[in-house]
C-alpha positions as CSV (number, residue, x, y, z in Angstrom):
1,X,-201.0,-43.5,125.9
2,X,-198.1,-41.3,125.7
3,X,-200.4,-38.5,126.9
4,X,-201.1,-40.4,129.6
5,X,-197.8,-41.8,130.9
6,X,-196.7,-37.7,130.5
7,X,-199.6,-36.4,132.4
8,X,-198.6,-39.3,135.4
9,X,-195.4,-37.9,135.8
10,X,-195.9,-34.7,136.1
11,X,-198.9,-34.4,138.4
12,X,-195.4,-37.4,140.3
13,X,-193.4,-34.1,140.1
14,X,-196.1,-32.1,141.0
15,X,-196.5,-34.1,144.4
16,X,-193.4,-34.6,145.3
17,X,-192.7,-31.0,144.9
18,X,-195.7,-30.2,147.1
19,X,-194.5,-32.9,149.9
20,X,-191.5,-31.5,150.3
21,X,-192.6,-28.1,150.8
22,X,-194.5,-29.2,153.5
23,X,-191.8,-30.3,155.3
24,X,-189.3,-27.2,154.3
25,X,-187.5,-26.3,156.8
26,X,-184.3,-23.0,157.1
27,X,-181.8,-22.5,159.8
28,X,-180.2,-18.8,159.7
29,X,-176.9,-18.1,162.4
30,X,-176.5,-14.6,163.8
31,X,-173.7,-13.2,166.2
32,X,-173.4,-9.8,167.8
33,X,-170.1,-9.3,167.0
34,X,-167.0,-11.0,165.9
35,X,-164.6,-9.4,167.4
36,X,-163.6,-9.5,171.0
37,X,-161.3,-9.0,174.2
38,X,-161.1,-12.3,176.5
39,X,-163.5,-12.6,178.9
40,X,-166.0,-10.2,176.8
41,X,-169.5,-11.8,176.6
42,X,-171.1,-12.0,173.4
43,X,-174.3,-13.1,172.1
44,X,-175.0,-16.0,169.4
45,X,-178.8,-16.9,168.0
46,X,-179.9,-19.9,165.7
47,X,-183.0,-19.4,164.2
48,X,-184.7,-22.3,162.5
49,X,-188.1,-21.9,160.7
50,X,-190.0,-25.6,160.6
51,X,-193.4,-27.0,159.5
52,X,-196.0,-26.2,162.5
53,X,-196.1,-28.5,165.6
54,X,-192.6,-29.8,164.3
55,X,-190.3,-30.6,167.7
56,X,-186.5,-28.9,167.1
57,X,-183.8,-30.8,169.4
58,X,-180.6,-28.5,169.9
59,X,-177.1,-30.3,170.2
60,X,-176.6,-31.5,173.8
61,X,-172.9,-30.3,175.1
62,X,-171.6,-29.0,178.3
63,X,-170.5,-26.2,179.1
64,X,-167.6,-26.0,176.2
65,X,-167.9,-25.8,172.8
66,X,-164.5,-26.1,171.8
67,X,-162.4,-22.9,172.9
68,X,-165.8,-21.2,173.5
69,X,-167.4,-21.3,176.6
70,X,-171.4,-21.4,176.9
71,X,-172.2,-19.1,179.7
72,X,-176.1,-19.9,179.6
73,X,-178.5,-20.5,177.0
74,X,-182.7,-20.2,176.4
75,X,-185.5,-20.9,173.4
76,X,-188.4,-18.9,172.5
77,X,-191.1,-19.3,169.9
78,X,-192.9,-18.0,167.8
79,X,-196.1,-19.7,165.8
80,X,-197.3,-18.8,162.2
81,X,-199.8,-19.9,160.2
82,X,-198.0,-22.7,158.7
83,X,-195.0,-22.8,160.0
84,X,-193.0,-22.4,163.3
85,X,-189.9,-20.3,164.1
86,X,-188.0,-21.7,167.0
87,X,-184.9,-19.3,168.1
88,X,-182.0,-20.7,170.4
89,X,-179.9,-17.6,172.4
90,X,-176.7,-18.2,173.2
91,X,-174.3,-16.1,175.9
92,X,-170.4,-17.3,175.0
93,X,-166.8,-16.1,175.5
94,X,-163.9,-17.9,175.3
95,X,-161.0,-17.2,178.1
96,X,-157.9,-18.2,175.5
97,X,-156.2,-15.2,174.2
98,X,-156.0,-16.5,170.5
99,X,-158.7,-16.9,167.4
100,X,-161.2,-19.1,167.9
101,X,-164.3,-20.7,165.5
102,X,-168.1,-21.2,166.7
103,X,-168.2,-24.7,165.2
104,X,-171.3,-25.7,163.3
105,X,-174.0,-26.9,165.2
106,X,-176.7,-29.9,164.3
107,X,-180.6,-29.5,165.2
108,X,-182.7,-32.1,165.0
109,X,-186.0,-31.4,163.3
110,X,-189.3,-34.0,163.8
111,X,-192.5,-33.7,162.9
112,X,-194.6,-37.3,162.6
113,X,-191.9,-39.9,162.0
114,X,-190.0,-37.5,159.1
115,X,-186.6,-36.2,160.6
116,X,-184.5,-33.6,159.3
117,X,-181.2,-32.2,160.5
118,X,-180.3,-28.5,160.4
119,X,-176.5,-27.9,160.7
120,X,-175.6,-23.7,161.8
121,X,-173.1,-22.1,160.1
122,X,-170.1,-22.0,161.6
123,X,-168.0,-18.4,162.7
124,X,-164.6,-17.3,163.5
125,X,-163.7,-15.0,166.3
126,X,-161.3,-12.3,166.3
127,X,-159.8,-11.5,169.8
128,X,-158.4,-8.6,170.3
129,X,-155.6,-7.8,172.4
130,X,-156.2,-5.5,175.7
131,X,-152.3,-4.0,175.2
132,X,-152.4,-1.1,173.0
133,X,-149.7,0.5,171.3
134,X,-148.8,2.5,174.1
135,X,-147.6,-0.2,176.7
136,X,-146.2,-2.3,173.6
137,X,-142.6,-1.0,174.6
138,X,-142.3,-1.7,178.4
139,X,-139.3,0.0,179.7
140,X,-137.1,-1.1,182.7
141,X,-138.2,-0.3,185.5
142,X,-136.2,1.7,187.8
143,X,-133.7,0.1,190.4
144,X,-135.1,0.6,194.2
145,X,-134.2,3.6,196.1
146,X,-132.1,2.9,199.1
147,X,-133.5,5.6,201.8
148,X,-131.7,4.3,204.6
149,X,-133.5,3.3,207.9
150,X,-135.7,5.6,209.6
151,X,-134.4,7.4,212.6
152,X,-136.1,5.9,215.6
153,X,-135.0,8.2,218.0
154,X,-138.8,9.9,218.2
155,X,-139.6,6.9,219.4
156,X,-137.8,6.4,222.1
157,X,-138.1,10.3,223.2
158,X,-141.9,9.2,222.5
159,X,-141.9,6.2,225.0
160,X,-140.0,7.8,227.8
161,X,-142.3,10.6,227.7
162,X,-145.6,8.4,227.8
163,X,-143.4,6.2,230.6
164,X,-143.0,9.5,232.6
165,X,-146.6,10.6,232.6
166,X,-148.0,7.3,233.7
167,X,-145.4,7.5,236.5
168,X,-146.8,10.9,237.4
169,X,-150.7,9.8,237.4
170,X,-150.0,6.6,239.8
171,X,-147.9,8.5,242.0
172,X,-150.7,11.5,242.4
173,X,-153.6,9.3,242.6
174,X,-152.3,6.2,244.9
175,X,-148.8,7.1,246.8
176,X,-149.2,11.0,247.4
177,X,-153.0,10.2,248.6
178,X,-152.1,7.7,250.6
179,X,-148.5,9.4,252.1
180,X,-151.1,12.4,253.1
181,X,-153.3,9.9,254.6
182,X,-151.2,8.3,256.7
183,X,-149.6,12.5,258.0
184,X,-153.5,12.7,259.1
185,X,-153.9,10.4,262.3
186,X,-157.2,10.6,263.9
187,X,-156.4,9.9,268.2
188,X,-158.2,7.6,268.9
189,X,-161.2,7.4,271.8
190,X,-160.7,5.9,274.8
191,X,-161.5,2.5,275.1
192,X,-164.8,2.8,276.8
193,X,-165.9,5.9,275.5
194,X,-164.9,4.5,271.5
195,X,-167.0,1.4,272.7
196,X,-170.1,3.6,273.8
197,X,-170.0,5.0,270.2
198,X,-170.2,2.1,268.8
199,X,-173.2,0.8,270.8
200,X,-174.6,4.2,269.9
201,X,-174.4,3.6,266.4
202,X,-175.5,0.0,266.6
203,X,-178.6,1.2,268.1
204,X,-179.2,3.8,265.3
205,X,-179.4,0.6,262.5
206,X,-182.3,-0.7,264.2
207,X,-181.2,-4.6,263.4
208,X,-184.0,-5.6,266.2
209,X,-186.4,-4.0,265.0
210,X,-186.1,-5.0,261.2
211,X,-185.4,-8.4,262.4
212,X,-181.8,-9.1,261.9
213,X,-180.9,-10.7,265.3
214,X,-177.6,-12.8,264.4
215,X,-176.3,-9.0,262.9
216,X,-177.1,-7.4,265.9
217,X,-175.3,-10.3,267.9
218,X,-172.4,-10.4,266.1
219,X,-171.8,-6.7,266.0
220,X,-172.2,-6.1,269.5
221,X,-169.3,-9.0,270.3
222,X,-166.9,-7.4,267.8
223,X,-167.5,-4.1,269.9
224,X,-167.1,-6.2,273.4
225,X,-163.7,-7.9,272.1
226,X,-162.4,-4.5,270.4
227,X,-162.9,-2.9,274.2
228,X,-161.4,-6.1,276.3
229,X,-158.7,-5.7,273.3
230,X,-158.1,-2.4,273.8
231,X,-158.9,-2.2,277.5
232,X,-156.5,-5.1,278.7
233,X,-153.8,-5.1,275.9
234,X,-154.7,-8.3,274.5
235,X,-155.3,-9.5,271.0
236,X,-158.8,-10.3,271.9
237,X,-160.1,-9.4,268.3
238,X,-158.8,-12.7,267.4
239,X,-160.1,-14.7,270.2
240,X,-162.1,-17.7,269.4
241,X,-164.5,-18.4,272.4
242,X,-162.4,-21.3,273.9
243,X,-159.6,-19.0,273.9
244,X,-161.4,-15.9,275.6
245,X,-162.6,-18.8,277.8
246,X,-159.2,-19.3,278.8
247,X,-157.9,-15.6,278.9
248,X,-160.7,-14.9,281.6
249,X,-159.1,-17.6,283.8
250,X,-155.9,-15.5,283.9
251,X,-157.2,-12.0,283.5
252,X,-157.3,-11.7,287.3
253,X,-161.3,-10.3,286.5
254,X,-163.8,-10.4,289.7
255,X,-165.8,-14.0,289.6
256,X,-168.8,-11.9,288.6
257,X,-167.2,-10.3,285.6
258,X,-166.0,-13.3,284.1
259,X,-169.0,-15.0,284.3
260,X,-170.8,-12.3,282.4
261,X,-168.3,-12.1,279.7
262,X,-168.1,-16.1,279.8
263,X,-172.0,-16.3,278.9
264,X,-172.0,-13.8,276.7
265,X,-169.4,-15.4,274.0
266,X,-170.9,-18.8,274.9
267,X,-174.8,-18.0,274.4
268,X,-173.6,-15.6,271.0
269,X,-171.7,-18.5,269.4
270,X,-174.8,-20.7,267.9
271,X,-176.7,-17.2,267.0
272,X,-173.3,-15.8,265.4
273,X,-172.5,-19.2,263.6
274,X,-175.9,-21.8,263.7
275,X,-178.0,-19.0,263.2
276,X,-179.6,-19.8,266.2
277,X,-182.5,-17.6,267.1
278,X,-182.7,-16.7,270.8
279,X,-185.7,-15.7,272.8
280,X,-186.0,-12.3,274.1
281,X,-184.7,-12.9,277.5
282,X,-181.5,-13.8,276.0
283,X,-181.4,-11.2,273.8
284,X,-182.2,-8.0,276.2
285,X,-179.7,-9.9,278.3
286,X,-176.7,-9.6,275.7
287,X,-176.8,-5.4,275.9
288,X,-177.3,-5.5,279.8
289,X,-174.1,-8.2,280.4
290,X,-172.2,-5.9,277.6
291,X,-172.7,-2.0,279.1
292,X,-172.2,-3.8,283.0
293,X,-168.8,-4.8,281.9
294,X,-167.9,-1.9,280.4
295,X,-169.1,0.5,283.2
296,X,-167.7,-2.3,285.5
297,X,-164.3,-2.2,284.0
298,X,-163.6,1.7,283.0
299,X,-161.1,3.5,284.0
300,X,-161.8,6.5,286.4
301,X,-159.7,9.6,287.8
302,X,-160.7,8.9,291.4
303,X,-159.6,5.3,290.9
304,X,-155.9,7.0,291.7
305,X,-156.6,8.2,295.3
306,X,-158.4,4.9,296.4
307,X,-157.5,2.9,299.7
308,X,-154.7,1.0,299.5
309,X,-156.8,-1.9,300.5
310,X,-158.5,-1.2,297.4
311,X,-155.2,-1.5,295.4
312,X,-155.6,-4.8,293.9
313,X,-158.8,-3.9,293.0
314,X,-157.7,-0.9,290.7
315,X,-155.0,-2.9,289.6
316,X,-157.4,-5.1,287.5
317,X,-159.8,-2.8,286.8
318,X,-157.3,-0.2,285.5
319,X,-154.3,-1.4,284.0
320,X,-153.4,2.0,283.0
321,X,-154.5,3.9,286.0
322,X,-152.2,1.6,288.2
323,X,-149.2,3.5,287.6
324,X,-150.8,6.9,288.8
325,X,-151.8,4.3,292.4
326,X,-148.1,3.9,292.4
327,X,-147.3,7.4,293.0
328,X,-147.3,9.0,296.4
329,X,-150.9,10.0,297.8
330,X,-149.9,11.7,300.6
331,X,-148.8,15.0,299.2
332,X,-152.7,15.2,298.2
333,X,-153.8,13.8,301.6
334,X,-151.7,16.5,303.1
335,X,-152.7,19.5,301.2
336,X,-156.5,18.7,302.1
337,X,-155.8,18.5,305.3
338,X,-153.8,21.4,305.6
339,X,-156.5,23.4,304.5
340,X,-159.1,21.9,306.6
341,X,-157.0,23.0,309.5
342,X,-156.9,26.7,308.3
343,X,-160.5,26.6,307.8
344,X,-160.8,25.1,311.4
345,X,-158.5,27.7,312.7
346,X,-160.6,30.7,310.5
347,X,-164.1,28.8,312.6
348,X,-162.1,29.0,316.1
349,X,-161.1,32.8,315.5
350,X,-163.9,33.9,314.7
């Protein structure tokens, strides 16, 4: 009986032993190094080695671990035959500039409903000091060096130089041009003959053919008032129609010749200004009524020896020849006529 009770607890022993081996589990704690500057990055690993298919839960914390700060973290595994090793990687640093301890950490180990809990070792830090020996005795620094203030005279020199030069360009490129400019004067043509010009070239852009009647219209007015302008010293440039109108009742102009300029500025007005497209009479008839005025109205050299029944006549035609009709004819009249008489007495002798 004795025997027996003997042989019951040891194969008790025997099992219990055997039981918890199955469940055995280790935790081992590693660091890289324990000594460091702040800021420096260092790695810590907890290694714990549990029955297979056993779950290991690591502490939850945020991002602090008392003075050391958890930078990031990951597991990895790896499987055995009977057992499991289940390694947690840690980056830390810590950011105070004194010694610090990693403090023990717990892992939950559960496998079925038996639980265990693994605790790491805990580990001190060393921090090291980034001031060496050599800057240890900081000396005093130097009192600031009172240079005085730059001389700015340069600049002004500087300024008054780049003031000159600009002065220099504008006047070459805008006043000097335009000084010699003005020296140049171009005479200009007569009236008529500056009028004829401009008809000529008015021609040579072709508006009619290529279609651009109210151009062609408007052009050849501006050259009809630039000549009455010119022609009859009046400021017929800026005219409107109502007041050319009224100029031609006082421009002491033969009926015919005002009626001819009086159509003309009324018919152009709607092609000039409602874009009014005439028909071809009208518009064959704006050139004819334009060159019979001005060949009606120019000034000619025999215009001085006319009739003086023909006086008022030259008058209006020819402002400016009207002085010469002023002058004496009869020293002209007179010289012909004294050389028809020799020319009759030279017949008669002969």
């Amino acid at each position: 009986m004795y025997c027996n009770s003997t042989l019951v607890r040891k194969c008790s022993i025997v099992l219990l032993l055997f039981l918890s081996k199955a469940f055995s589990a280790e935790i081992t704690t590693s660091i890289d190094k324990q000594s460091l500057t702040v800021g420096d990055v260092l790695t810590l690993k907890v290694t714990t080695v549990v029955p297979k298919g056993a779950v290991v839960t690591p502490p939850s914390f945020d991002s602090n671990i008392g003075n050391v700060v958890v930078k990031e973290w990951n597991s990895f595994k790896k499987e055995s035959d009977n057992s499991d090793s289940i390694t947690f990687s840690y980056k830390i640093t810590t950011y105070i500039p004194e010694a610090c301890t990693i403090p023990s950490l717990p892992y939950l180990v559960q496998q079925g409903e038996k639980q265990d809990t693994l605790l790491s070792k805990s580990l001190p830090l060393e921090l090291q000091s980034v001031i060496t020996a050599e800057t240890v005795d900081i000396k005093d620094m130097k009192p600031q060096l009172d240079t005085g203030r730059a001389p700015l005279w340069w600049l002004w020199v500087l300024i008054f130089a780049a003031l000159t030069a600009a002065a220099v360009f504008i006047y070459k490129k805008y006043f000097k041009k335009n000084a010699a400019a003005k020296d140049i004067t171009v005479p200009l043509l007569p009236p008529y003959e500056e009028a004829i010009a401009a008809i000529h070239e008015l021609e040579r852009q072709k508006y009619l053919i290529r279609g651009l009647i109210r151009e062609y219209v408007f052009d050849l007015s501006e050259i009809l008032k630039r000549y009455i302008e010119r022609r009859f010293s009046v400021n017929a440039s800026e005219f409107t129609t109502e007041e050319m109108i009224a100029w031609l009742g006082v421009s002491g102009l033969d009926s015919k010749h005002r009626q001819s300029v009086d159509w003309f500025f009324r018919t152009s007005d709607p092609v000039k200004f409602a874009r009014l497209v005439p028909d071809q009479a009208s518009i064959d008839r704006f050139m004819k009524e334009t060159m019979d005025f001005l060949n009606a109205t120019r000034p000619l050299l025999q215009e001085t020896t006319a009739a003086p029944a023909d006086k008022t006549a030259v008058a209006i035609k020819s402002p400016e020849t009207s002085l010469d009709s002023s002058k004496p004819a009869a020293p002209q009249n007179s010289l012909s006529d004294t050389k028809q008489a020799e020319q009759t007495g030279e017949n008669n002798a002969v």
